[in-house]
VMD Tcl script that draws the C-alpha trace (Angstrom):
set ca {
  {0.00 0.00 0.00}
  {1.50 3.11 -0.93}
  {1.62 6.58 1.42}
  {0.08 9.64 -0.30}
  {2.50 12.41 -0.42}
  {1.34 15.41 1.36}
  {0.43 18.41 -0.11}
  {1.69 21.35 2.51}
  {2.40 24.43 1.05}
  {6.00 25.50 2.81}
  {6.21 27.97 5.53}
  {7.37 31.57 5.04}
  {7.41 32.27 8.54}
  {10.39 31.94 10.24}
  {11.62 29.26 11.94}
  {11.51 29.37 15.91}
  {11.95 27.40 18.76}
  {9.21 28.56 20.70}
  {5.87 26.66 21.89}
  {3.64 26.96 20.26}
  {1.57 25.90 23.64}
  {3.17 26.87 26.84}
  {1.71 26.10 30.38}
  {4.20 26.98 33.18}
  {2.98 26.43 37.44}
  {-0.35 24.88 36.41}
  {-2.21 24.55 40.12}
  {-6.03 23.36 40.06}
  {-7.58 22.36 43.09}
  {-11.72 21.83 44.11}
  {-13.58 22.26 47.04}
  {-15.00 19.17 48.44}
  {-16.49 18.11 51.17}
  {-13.61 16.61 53.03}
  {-12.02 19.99 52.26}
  {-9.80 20.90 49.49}
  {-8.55 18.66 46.50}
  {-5.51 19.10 44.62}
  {-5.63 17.62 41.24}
  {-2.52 19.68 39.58}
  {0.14 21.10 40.94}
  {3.11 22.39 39.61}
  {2.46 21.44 35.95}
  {5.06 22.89 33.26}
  {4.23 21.66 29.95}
  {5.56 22.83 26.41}
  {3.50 21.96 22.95}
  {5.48 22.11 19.33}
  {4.28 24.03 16.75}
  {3.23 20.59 14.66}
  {2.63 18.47 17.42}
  {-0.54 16.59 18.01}
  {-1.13 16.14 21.92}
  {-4.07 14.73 23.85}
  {-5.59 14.39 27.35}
  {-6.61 11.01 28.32}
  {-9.17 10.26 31.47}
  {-12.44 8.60 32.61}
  {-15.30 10.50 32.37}
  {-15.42 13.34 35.38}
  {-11.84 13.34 35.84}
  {-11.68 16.92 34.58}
  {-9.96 17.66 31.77}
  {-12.01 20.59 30.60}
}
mol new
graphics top color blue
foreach p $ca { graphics top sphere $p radius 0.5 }
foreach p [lrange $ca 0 end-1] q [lrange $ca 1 end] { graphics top cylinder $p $q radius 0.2 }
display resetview
């Protein structure tokens, strides 16, 4: 089976280095009723411009 070549027009921006998704001291906590829950804390994350990424969890885990 052959691979389609793909058609991408090439970039005239230039190149950089940077994120193009940067999250840096991510904290998220909820009220509950045995008090506070942490569910992040801390989180530094960096996305590539051209990277696919995803968030995996049960349903109600809260990754909205």
């Amino acid at each position: 089976m052959a691979v389609p070549e793909l058609a991408i027009a090439p970039s005239t921006a230039p190149e950089t280095t940077a994120a193009k998704i940067a999250i840096a001291g991510l904290t998220k906590t909820f009220a509950t009723r045995g008090g506070r829950f942490t569910a992040l804390d801390g989180i530094s994350l960096d996305i590539p411009r051209g990277s696919f990424c995803t968030i995996v969890g049960p349903s109600g885990c809260g990754k909205t």
